[in-house]
MDTraj code that builds the backbone (N, CA, C; nanometers):
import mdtraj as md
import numpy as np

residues = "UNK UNK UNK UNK UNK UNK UNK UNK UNK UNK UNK UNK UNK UNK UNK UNK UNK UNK UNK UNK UNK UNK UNK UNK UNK UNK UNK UNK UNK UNK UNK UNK UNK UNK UNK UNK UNK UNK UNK UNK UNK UNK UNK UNK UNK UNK UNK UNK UNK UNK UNK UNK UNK UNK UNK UNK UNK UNK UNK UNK UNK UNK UNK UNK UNK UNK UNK UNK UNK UNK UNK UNK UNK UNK UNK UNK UNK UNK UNK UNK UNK UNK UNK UNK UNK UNK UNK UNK UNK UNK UNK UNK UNK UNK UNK UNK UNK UNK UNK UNK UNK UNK UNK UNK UNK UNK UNK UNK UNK UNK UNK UNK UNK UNK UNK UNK UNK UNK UNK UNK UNK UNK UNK UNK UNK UNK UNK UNK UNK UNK UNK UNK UNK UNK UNK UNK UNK UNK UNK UNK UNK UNK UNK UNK UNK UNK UNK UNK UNK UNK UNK UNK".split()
xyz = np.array([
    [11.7907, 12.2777, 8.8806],
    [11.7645, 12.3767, 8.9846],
    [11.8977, 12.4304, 9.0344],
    [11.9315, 12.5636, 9.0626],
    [12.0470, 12.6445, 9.0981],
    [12.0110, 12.7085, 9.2208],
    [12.1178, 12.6971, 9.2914],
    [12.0476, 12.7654, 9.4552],
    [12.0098, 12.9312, 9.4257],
    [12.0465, 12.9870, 9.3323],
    [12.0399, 13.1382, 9.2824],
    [11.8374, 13.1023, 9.2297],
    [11.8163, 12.9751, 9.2101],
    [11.6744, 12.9882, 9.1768],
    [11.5835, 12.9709, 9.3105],
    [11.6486, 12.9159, 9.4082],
    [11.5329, 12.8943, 9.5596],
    [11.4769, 13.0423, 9.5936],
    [11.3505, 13.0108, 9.6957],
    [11.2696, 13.1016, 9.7320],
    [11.2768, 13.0689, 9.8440],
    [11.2568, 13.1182, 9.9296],
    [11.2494, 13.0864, 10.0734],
    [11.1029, 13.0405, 10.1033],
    [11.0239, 13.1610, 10.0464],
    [10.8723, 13.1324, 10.0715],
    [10.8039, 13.1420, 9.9279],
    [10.6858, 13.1011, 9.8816],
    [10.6265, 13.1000, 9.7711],
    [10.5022, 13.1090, 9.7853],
    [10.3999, 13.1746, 9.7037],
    [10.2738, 13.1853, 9.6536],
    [10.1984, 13.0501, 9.6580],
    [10.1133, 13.0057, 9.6598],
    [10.0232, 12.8837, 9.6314],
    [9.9045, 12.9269, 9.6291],
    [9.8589, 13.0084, 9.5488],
    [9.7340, 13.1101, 9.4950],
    [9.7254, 13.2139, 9.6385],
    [9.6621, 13.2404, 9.6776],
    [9.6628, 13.3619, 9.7583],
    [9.7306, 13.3184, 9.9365],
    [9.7958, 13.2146, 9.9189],
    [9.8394, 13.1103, 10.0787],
    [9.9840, 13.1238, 10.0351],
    [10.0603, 13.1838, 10.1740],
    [10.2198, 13.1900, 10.1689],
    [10.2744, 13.0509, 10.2664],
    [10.3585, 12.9838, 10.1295],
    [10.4301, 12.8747, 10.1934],
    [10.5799, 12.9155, 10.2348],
    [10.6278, 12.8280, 10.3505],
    [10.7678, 12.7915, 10.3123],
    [10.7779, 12.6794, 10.2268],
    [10.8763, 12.6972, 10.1510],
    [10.9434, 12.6050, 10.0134],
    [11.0344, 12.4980, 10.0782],
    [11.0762, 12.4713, 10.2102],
    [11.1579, 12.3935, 10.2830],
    [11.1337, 12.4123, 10.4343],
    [11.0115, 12.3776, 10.4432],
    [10.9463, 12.3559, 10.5740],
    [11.0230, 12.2604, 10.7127],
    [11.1836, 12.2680, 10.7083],
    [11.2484, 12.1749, 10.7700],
    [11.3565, 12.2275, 10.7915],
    [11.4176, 12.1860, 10.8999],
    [11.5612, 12.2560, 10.9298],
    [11.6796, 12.1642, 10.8935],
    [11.7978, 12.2169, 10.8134],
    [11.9099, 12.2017, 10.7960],
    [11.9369, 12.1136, 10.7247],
    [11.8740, 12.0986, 10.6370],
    [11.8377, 11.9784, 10.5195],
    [11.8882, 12.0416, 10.4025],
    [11.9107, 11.9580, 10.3361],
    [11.9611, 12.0222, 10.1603],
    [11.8593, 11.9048, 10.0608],
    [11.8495, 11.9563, 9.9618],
    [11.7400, 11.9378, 9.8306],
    [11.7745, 11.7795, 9.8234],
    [11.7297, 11.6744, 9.8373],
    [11.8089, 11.5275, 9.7300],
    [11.6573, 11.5012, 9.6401],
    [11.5758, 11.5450, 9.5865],
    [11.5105, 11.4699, 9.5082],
    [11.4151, 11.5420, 9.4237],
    [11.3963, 11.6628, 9.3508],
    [11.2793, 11.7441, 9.3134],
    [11.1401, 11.6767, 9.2503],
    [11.0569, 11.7618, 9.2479],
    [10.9575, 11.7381, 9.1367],
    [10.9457, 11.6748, 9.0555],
    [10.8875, 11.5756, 8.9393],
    [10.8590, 11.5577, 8.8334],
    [10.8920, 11.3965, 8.7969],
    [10.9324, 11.3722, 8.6606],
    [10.9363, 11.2208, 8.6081],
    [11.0394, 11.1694, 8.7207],
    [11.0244, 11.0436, 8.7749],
    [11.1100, 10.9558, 8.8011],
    [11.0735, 10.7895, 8.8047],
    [11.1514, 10.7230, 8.7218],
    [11.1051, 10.5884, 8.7204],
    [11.0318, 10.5215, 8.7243],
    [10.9427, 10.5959, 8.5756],
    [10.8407, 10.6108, 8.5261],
    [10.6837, 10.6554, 8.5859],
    [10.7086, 10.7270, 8.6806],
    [10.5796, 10.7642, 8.7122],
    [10.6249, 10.9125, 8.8097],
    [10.5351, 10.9775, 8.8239],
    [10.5122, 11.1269, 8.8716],
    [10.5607, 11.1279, 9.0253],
    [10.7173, 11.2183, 9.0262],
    [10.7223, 11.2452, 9.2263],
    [10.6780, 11.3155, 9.2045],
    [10.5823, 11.3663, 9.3264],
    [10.5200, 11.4597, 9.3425],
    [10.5193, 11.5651, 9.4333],
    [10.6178, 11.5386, 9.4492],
    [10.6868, 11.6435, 9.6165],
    [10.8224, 11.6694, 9.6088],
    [10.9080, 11.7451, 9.7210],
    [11.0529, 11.7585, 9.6959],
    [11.0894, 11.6752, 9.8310],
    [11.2071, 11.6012, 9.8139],
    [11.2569, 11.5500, 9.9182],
    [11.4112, 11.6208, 9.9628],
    [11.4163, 11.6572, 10.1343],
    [11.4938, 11.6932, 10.1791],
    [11.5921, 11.5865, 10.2853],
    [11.6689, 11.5500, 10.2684],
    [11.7997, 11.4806, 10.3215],
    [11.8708, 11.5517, 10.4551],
    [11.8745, 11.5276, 10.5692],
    [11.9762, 11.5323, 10.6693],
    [11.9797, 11.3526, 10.7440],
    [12.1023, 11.3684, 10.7585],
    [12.1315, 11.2104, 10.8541],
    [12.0724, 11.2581, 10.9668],
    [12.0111, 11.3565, 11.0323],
    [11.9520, 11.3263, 11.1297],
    [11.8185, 11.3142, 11.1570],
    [11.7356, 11.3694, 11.3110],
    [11.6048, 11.3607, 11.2818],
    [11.5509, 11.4859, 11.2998],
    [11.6064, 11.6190, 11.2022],
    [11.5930, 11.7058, 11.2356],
    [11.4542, 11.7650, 11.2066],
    [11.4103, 11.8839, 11.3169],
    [11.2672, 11.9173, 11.3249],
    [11.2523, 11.9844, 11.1557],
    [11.0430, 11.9097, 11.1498],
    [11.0096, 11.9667, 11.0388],
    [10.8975, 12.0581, 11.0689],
    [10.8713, 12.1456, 11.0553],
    [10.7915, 12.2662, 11.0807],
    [10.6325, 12.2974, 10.9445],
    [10.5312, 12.3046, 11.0337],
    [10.4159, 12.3521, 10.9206],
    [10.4775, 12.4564, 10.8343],
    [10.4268, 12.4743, 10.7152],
    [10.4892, 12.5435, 10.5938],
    [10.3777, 12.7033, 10.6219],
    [10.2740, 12.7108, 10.6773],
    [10.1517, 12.8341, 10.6725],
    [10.0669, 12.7577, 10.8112],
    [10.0181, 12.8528, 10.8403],
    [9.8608, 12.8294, 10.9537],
    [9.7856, 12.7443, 10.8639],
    [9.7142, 12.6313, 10.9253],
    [9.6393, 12.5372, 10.8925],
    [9.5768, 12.4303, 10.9960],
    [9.5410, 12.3794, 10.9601],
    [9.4041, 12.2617, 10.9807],
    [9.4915, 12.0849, 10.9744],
    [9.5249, 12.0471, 11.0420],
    [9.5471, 11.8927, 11.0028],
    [9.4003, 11.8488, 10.9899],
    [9.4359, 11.7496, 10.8462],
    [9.3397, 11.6985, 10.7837],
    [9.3606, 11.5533, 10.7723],
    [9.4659, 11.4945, 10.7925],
    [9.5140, 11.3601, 10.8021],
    [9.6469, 11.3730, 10.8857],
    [9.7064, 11.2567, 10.9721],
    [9.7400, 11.2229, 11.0837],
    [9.7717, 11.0918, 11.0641],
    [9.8547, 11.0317, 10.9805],
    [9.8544, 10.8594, 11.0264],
    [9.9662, 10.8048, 10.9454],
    [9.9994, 10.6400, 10.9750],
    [10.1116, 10.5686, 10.8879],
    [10.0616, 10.5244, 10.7607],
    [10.0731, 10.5254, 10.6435],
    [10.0741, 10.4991, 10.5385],
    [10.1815, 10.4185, 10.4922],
    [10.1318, 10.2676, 10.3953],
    [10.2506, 10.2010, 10.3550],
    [10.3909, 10.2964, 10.2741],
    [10.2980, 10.4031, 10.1724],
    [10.3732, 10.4723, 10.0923],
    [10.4256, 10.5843, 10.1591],
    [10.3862, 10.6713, 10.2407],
    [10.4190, 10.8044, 10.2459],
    [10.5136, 10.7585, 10.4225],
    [10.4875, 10.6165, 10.4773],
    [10.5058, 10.6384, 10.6115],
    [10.4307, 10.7079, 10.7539],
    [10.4876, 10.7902, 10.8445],
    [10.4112, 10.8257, 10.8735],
    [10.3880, 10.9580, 10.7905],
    [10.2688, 11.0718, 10.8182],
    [10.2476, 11.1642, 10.7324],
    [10.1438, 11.2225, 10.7806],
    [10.1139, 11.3707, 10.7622],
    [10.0364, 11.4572, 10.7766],
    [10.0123, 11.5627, 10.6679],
    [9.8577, 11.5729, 10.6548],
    [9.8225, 11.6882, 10.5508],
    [9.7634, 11.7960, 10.6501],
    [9.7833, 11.9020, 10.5971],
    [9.7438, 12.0211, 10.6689],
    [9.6937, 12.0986, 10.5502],
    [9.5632, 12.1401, 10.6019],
    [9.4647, 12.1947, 10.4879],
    [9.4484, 12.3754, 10.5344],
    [9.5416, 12.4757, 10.4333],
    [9.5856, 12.5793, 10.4587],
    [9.4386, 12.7163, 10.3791],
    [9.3702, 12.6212, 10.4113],
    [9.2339, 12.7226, 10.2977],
    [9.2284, 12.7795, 10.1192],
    [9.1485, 12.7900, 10.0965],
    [9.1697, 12.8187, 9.9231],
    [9.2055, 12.7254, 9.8436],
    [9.1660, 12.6000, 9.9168],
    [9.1799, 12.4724, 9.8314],
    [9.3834, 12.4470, 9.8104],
    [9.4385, 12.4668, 9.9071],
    [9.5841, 12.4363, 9.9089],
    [9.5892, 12.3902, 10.0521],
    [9.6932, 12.2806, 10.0312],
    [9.7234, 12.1532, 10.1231],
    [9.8908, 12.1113, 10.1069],
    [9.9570, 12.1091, 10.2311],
    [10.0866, 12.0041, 10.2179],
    [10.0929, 11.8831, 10.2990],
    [10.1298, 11.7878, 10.2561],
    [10.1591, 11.6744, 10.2876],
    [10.3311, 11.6965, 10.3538],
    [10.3346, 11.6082, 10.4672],
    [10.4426, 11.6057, 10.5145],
    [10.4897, 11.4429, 10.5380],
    [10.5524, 11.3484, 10.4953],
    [10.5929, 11.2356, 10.4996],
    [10.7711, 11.1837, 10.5497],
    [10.7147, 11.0558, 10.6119],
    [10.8216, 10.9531, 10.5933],
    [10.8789, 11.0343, 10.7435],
    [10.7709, 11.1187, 10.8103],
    [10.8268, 11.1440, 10.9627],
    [10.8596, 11.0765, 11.0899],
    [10.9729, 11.0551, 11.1298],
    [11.0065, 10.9522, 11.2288],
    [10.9038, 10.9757, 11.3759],
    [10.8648, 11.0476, 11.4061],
    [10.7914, 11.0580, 11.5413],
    [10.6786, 11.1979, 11.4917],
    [10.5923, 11.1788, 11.5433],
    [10.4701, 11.3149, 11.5568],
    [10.5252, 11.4038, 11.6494],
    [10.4484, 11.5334, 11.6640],
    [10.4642, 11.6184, 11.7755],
    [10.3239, 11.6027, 11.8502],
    [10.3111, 11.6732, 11.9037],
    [10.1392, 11.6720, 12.0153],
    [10.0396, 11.7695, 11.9283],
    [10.0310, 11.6630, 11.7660],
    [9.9386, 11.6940, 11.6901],
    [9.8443, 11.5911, 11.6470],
    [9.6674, 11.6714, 11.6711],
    [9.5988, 11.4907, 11.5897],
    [9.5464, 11.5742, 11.4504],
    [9.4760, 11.4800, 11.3946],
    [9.3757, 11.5251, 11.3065],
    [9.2221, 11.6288, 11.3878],
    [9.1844, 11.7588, 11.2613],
    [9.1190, 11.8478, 11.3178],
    [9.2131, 11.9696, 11.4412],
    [9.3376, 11.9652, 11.4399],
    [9.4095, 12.0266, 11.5529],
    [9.4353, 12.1630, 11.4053],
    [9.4428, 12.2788, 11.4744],
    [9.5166, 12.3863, 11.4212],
    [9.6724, 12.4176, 11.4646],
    [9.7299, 12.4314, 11.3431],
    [9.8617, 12.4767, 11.3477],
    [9.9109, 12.6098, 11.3025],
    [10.0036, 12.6812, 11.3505],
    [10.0394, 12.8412, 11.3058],
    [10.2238, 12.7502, 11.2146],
    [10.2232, 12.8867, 11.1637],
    [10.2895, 12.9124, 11.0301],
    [10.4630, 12.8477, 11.1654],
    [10.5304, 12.7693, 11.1012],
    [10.6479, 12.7277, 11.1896],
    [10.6637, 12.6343, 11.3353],
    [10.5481, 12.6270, 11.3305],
    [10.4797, 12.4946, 11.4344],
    [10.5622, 12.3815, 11.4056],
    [10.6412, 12.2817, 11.4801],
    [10.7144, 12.1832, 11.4702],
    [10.5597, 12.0632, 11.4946],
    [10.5785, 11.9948, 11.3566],
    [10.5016, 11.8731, 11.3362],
    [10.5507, 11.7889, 11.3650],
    [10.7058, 11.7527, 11.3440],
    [10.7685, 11.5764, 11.3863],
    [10.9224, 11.6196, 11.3885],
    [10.9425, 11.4596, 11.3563],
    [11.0971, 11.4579, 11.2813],
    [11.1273, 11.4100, 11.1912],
    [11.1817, 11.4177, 11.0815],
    [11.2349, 11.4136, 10.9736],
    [11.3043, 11.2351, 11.0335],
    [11.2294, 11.1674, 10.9322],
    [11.2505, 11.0013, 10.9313],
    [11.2514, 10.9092, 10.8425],
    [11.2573, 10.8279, 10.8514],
    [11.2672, 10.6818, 10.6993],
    [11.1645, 10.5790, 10.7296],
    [11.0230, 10.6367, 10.7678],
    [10.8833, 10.5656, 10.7668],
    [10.8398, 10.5343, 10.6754],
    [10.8074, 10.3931, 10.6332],
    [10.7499, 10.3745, 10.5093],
    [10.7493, 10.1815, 10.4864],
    [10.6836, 10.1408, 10.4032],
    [10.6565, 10.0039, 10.3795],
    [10.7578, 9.9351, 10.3285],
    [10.8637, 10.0420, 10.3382],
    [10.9820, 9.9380, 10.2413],
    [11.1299, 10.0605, 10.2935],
    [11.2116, 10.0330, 10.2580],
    [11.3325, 10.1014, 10.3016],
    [11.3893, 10.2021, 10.2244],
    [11.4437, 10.2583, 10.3287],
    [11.4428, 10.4132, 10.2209],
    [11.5246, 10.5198, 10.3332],
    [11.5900, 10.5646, 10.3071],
    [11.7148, 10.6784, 10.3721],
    [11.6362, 10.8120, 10.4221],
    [11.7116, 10.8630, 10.5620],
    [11.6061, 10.9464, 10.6215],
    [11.5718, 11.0780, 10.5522],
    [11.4439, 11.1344, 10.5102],
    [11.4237, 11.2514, 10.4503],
    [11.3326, 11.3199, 10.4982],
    [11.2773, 11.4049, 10.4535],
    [11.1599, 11.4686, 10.4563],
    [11.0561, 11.4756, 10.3424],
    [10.9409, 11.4237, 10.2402],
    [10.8643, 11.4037, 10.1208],
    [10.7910, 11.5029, 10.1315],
    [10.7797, 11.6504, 10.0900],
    [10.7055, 11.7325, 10.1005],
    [10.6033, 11.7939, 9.9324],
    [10.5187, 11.7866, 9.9833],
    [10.4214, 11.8212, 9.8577],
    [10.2903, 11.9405, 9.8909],
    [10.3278, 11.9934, 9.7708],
    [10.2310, 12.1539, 9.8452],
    [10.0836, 12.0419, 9.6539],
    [9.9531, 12.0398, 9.7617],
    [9.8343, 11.9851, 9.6708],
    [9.7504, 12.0813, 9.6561],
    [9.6370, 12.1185, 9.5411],
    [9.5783, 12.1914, 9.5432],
    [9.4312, 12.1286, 9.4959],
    [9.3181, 12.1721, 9.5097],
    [9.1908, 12.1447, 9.4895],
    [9.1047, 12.1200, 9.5835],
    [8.9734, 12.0412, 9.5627],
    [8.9174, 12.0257, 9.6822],
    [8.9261, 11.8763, 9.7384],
    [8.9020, 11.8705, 9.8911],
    [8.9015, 11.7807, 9.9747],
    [8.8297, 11.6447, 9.9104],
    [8.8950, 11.5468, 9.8670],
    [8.7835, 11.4593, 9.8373],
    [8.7010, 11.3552, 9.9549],
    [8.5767, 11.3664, 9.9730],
    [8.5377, 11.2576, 10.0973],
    [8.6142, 11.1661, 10.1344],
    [8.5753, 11.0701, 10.0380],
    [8.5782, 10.9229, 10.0007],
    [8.7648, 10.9540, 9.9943],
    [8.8211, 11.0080, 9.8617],
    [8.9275, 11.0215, 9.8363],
    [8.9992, 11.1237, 9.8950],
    [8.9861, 11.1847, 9.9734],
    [9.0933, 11.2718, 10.0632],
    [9.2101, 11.3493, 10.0097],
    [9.3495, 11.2969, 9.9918],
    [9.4320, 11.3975, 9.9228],
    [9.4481, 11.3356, 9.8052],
    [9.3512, 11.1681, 9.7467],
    [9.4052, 11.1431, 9.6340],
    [9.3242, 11.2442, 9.5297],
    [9.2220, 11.3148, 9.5679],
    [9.1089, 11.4061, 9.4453],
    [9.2072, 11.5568, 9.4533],
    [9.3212, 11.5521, 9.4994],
    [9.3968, 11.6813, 9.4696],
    [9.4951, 11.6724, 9.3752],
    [9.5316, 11.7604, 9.3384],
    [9.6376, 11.7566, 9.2458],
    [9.8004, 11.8124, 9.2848],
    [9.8978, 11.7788, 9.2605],
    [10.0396, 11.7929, 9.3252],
    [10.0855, 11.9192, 9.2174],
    [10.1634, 12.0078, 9.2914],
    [10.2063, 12.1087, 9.2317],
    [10.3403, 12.1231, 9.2829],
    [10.4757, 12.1706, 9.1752],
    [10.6105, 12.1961, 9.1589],
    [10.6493, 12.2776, 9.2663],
    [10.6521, 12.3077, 9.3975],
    [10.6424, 12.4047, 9.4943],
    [10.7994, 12.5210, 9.3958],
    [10.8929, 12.4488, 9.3373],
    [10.9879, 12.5780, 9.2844],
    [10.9343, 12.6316, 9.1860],
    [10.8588, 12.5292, 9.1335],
    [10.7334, 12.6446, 9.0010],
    [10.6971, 12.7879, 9.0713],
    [10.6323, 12.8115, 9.1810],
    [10.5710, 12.8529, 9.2164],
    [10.6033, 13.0163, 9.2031],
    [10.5609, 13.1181, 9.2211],
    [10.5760, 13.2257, 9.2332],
    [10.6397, 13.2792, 9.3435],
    [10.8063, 13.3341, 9.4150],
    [10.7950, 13.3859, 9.5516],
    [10.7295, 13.4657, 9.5737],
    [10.7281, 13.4540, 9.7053],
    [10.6317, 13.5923, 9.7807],
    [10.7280, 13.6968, 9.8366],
    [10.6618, 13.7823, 9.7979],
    [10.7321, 13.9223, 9.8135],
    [10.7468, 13.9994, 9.9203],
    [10.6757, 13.9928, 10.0146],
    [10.7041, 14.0345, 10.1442],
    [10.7622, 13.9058, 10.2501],
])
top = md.Topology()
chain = top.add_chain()
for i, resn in enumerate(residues, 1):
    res = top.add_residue(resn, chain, resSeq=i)
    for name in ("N", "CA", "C"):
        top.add_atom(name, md.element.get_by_symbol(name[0]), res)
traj = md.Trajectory(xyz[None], top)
């Protein structure tokens, strides 16, 4: 990846994301194979706990600590597209079922999680439908720099 390739914002079928939903962070971890199994999100790095912001208007759909992701929130942006936001050191005055607009500060950028790990941000733009039972595991994870920018 070459900074001449970032987008600021990107396509996710007819839903405009930001591609770095967080302030003042730089790239440490992309997409794809790592140590032997699928990342599925991009991770962003600042030593601090700097604010992370909803990526589009949406729906929180999950709200809670997870051994893996830490704490974390999905926000369900319509048309079957969803981001996950992880490993956030504190919430903002958001629950599950709450609506959020496009730049809404969700938390802070933290090192939450079942095991130890340097402060980031784990962001993953998912697509498909909601599973009951399975929630964001019946979605599928998509390359957010794959993606198409958006043009306006």
């Amino acid at each position: 990846l070459n900074v001449t390739d970032f987008k600021p914002f990107v396509m996710a079928g007819t839903v405009k994301l930001a591609a770095a939903p967080v302030e003042s962070a730089c790239l440490s971890s992309s997409f794809g194979p790592r140590n032997g199994s699928l990342h599925k999100g991009l991770d962003f790095f600042n030593r601090d706990a700097v604010p992370v912001y909803a990526a589009a208007d949406g729906v929180v759909r999950r709200q809670r600590f997870r051994n893996d992701y830490g704490n974390m929130i999905v926000i369900d942006h319509g048309s079957g597209v969803f981001t996950r936001y992880a490993h956030l050191e504190a919430f903002e005055n958001t629950q599950e079922g709450d609506t959020v607009k496009a730049g809404q500060p969700l938390g802070l950028m933290g090192n939450t999680a079942g095991y130890a790990i340097p402060r980031h941000l784990h962001y993953e733009v998912l697509t498909g439908e909601w599973g009951f039972q399975a929630g964001s595991f019946a979605l599928e994870p998509v390359d957010v720099m794959a993606l198409p920018a958006a043009l306006d």
